[in-house]
N, C-alpha and C positions, 0 to 999 in steps of 0.2 A: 683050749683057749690059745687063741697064737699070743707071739710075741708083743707084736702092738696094745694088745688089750689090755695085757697083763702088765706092759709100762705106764699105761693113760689110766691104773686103775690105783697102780703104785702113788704116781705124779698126784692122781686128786686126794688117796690118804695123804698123803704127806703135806703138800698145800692146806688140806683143814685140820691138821695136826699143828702146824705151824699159824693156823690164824689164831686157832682156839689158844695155845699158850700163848701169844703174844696178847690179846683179846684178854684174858684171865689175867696176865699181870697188871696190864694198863689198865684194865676196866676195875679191879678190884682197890688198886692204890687211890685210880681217879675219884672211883667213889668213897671212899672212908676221906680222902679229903673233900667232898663236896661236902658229908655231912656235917664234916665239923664248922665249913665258914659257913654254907646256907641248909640246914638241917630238912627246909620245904621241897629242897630239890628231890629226895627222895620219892615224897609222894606224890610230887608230877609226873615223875618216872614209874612208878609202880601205876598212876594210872594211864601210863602207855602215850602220854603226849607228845606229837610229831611239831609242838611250835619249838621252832629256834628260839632262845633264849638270850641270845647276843653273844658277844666275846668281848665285849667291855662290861665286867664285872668284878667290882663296883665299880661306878662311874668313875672318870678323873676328878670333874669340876660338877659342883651343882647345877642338874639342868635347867639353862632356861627354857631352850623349843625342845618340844616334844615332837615334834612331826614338822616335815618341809614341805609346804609350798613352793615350787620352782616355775617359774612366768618363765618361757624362752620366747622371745620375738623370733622366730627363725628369719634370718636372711639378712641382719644389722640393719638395725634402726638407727638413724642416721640424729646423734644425739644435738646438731645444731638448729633438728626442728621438733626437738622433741624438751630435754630438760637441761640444755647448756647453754645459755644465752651470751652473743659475741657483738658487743655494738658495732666493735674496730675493724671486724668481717663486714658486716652491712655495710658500711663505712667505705669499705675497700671495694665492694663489691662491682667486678667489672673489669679490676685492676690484676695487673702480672700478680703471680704468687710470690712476698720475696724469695727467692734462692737460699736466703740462710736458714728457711726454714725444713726445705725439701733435702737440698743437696746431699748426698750420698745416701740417702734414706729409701725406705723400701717401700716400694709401689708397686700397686693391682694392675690393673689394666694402663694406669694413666703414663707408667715409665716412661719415658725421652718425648713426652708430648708439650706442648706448650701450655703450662697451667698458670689459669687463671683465678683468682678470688669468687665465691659463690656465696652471697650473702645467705642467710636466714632466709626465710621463704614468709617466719610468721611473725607476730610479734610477741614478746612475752610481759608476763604479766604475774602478778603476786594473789592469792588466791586465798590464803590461809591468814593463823597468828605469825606462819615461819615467813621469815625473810626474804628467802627463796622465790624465785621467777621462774616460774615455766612455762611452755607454750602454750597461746589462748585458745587452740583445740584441743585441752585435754581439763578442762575447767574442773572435773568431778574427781579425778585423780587428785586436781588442787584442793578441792574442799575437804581430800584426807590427807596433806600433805604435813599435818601438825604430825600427823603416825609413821611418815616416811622418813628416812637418812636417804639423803642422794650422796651418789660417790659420782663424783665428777672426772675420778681420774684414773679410770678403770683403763687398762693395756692388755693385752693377749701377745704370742708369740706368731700366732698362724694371722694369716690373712687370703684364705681363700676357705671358701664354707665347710666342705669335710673336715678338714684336719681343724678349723675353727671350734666346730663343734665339739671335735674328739677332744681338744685339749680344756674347751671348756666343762667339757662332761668329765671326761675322766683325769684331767691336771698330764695327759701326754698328747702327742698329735700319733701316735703309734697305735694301730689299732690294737687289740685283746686285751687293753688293761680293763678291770673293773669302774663302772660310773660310778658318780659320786651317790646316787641313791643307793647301788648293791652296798659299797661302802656303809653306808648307813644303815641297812639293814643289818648287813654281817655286823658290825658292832653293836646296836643296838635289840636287836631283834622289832618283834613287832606287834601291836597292842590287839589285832585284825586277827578272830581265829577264821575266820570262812572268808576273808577275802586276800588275795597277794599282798605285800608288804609295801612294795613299789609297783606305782600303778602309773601306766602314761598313756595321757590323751591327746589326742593331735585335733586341730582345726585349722580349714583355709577360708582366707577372704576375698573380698571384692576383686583383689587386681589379677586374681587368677593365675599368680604364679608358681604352682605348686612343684617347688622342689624338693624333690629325696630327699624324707630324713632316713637316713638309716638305722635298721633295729639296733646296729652296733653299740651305737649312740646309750642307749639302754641297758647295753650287756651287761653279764658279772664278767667278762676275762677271766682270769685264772680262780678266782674263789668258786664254790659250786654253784651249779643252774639255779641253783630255788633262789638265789637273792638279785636274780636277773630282772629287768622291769617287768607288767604284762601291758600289754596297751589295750583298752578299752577304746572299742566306736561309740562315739557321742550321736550316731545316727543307724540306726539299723541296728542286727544284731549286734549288742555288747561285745560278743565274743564267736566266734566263730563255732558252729556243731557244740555250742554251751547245751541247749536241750536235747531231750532224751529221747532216742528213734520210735518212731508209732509202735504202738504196743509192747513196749517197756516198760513198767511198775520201776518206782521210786526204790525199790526192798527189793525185784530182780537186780537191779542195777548195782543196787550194794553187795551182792554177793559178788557180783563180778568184780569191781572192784578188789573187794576182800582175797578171792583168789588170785590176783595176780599180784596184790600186795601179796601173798604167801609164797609165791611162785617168787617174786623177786628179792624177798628175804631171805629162799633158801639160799640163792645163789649168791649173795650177800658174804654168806656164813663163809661159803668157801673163795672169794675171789675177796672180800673186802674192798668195795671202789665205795669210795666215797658218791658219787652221781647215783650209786644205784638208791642210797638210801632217799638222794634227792627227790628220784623216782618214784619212790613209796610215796613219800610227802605229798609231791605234786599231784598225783593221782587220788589223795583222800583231800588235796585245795579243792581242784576238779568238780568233785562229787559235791563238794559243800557250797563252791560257786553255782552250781547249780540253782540252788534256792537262794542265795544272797543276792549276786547281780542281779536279777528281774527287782528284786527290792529295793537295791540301787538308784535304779534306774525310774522307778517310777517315781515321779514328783507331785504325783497329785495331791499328795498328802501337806507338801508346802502350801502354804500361806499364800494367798492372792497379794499380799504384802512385798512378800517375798518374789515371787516372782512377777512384779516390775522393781523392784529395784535392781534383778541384776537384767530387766527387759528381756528376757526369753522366753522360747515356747521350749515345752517339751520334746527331747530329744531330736533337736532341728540340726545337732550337729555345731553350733555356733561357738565362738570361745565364750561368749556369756554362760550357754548352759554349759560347757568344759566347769567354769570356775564354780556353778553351784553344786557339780557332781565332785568338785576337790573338797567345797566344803563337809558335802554327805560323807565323800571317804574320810575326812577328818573324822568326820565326827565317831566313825566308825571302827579307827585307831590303825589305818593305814599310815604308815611310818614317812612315806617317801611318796609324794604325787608331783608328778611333771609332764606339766602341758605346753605344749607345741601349739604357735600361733603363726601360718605362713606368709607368705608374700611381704617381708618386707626389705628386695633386695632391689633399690631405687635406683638400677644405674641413669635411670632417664622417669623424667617424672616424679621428684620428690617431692614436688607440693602436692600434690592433687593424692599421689600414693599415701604420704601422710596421713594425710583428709580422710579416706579411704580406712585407716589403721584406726586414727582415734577415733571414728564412729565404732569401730569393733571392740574395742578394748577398753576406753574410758569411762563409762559406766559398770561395765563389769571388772574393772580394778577397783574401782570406789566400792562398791557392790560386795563385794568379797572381805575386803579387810573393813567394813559397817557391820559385813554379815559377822564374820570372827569378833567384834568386839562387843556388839549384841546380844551372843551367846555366852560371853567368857574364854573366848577361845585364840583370840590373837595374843594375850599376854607369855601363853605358850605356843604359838605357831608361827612360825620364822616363813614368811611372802618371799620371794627374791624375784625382783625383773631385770630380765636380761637377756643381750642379745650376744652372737657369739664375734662383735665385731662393730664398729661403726662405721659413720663414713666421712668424707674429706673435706675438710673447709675449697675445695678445688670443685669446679664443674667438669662433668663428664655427659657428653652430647649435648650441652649447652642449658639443661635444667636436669640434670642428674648428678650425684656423688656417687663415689668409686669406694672396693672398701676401706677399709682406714683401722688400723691398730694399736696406732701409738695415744691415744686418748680417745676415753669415751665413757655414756653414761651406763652403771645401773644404779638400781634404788632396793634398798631393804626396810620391811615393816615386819613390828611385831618381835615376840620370840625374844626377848631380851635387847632388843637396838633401842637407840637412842634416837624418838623422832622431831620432827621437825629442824632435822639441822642439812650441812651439807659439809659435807666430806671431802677434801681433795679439790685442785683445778686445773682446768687448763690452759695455755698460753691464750693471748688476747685475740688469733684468730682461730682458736679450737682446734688445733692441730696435735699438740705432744700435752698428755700429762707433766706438770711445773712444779706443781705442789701435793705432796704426800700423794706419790704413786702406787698403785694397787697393781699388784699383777692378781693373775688367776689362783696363784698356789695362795698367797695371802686371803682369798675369798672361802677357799676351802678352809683353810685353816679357820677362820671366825667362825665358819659353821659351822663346823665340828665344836669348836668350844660352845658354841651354845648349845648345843646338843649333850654337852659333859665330857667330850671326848679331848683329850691333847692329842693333837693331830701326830706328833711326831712319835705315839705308841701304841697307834693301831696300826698294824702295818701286817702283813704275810709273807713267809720266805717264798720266794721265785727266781728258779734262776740264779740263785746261788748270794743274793741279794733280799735284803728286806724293805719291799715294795709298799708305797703307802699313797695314800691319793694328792699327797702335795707334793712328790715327790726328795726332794735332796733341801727344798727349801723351805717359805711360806714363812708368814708372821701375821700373828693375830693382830686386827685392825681396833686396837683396844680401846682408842676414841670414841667409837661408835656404839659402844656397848652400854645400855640403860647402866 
């Protein structure tokens, strides 16, 4: 035996000599303490179960959502035709922008250009018991608008799409941090044995502007793969090579399986990397999505009731059937569902784009949180809508807005909020958050609290720093809370 062999043979005893007593201390302390605070954890573990179990245990605060709903508009929905009504804009409309409003302030596209006032496009109107005005294309959103909290005076740091997104997903514009769903998963775990934890579905509309979302958007970053979104097609196959090759039995395929779970266990023993055990996992999700998504997916089984209220056909791909497939994963105890709604980035044509939007999404918002309360199911499911940005009380190309960060809408139903009220505003021609300003880390933070979590104690060393999804800041938005 040469030299080489007899070192690489040394290097592997010793490597699994050094995992097994490390492994042996920590695993035999870890569990005599697990028995003593949850004595059940044993026999989930004697019966060999690969679900994460969370890392908020026990909760901080009693939960109220159990599971998130996330509505993203992709591309900033421009909230002075959507749910913020500006008479003094309309008013102005036509007219120079004042100066004191803009000057030294940061802008998209429109910097050193000469801006002018861009009125409302619609008119708004009151729709519910709440007080509340919104715009009179989105009528059915209104007639649940007693269940919604509008936050009027939502702000972001980015104002261009990527980075908008990353900092609304993950509370940084920095890519590799974990989203707010991995987030939620890694703390919580997930009620779902045969489906992912975090699941996200994309749709595009009429205007045909399909911009890039990136998987990034979805990532875990630095916590492990399994608490990464999966995105599911609302049209075609669910999942990509999800069925099983011509002449493959259901019980061949579990063997195979099984053996490379074995194969990646052994290797496991001696390298200990956290991913490979992810690998196990995901390979026995795999085999179990097999038989769940088709079941998913099939709707026939809904109610002719049901499907017109949220107006879709099966599997057409639409955000309507997006939102009755959040509420099947709800129901099925998917932790984290975030769906992607495109085109709505109006530099030019914001009336008719609008017009365009609420035929997509206004029936199937109302639709969604009727369905959750029908069932018993919105009292614990926290909705969130929202765009990664708005747009400018200023025209751009003479019927379009530019994007805009310093004010703007979303709205949350459900899951412990407080509905029919509004939250926060903004100045009289919708330009800057004035009153009770929201940033993004404050939104993470409420929803973590309803979830049970104190944002400020879930967190993971990285980088020599303990990383947490609201970052250094964030305050729970306590007004808002049933």
């Amino acid at each position: 035996m040469d030299t080489f062999e007899e070192f690489r043979r040394f290097r592997a005893q010793q490597q699994t000599r050094r995992v097994f007593l490390g492994r042996a201390s920590q695993g035999i302390g870890a569990l005599a303490l697990a028995s003593l605070i949850r004595p059940s954890l044993l026999g989930a573990a004697a019966a060999g179960s690969d679900r994460w179990p969370g890392a908020v245990r026990p909760l901080h605060f009693p939960q109220r959502a159990k599971r998130v709903i996330w509505l993203t508009m992709a591309g900033g929905p421009s909230h002075l035709e959507t749910f913020d009504p500006k008479p003094k804009l309309a008013a102005m409309h036509g007219q120079p922008m004042p100066e004191s409003f803009t000057k030294g302030k940061q802008i998209a596209q429109l910097q050193g250009q000469k801006l002018q006032c861009f009125g409302p496009q619609f008119k708004f109107k009151r729709f519910a018991k709440s007080p509340a005005e919104i715009c009179e294309v989105f009528p059915l959103i209104g007639s649940v608008l007693d269940d919604i909290c509008l936050v009027r005076s939502m702000t972001t740091e980015a104002i261009n799409h990527d980075p908008a997104h990353m900092f609304m997903n993950t509370g940084s514009q920095i890519a590799g941090r974990p989203s707010m769903g991995a987030w939620t998963v890694y703390g919580l775990g997930s009620e779902a044995s045969d489906l992912p934890g975090f699941v996200v579905l994309t749709s595009l509309g009429r205007g045909g502007q399909n911009q890039p979302i990136a998987a990034r958007q979805w990532a875990s970053g630095f916590l492990p793969s399994r608490f990464q979104g999966v995105a599911l097609r609302g049209k075609g196959d669910p999942v990509m090579y999800l069925g099983s090759p011509r002449g493959t039995t259901r019980e061949r395929q579990r063997d195979v399986v099984d053996a490379v779970n074995s194969l990646n266990a052994r290797h496991d023993a001696v390298v200990d990397d956290p991913e490979i055990a992810t690998r196990i996992a995901q390979y026995e999700m795999a085999f179990r999505m097999q038989a769940s998504v088709p079941e998913l997916m099939d709707v026939s089984k809904e109610s002719a009731a049901t499907l017109e209220l949220y107006g879709c056909k099966s599997g057409d791909g639409s955000f309507a059937s997006n939102c009755l497939l959040a509420r099947r994963l709800a129901e099925r105890g998917v932790r984290f569902i975030q769906m992607y709604h495109k085109d709505w980035d109006h530099h030019g044509g914001v009336k008719q784009g609008v017009e365009f939007k609420a035929q997509e999404v206004d029936r199937a918002c109302m639709a969604l949180i009727t369905d959750l309360r029908q069932r018993g199911m919105l009292d614990d499911t926290l909705v969130v809508w929202a765009g990664e940005f708005g747009r400018t009380p200023m025209s751009q190309g003479g019927d379009g807005r530019d994007h805009h960060n310093a004010g703007f809408t979303v709205w949350m139903a459900g899951g412990g909020i407080r509905g029919g009220m509004v939250y926060g505003a903004t100045d009289e021609l919708g330009y800057a958050a004035v009153e009770n300003p929201v940033d993004v880390h404050d939104l993470h933070a409420t929803m973590q609290r309803l979830l049970g979590i104190e944002h400020t104690r879930l967190s993971v060393k990285f980088q020599g720093l303990d990383a947490r999804l609201t970052g250094i800041s964030g305050n729970v938005i306590k007004e808002i809370l049933a």
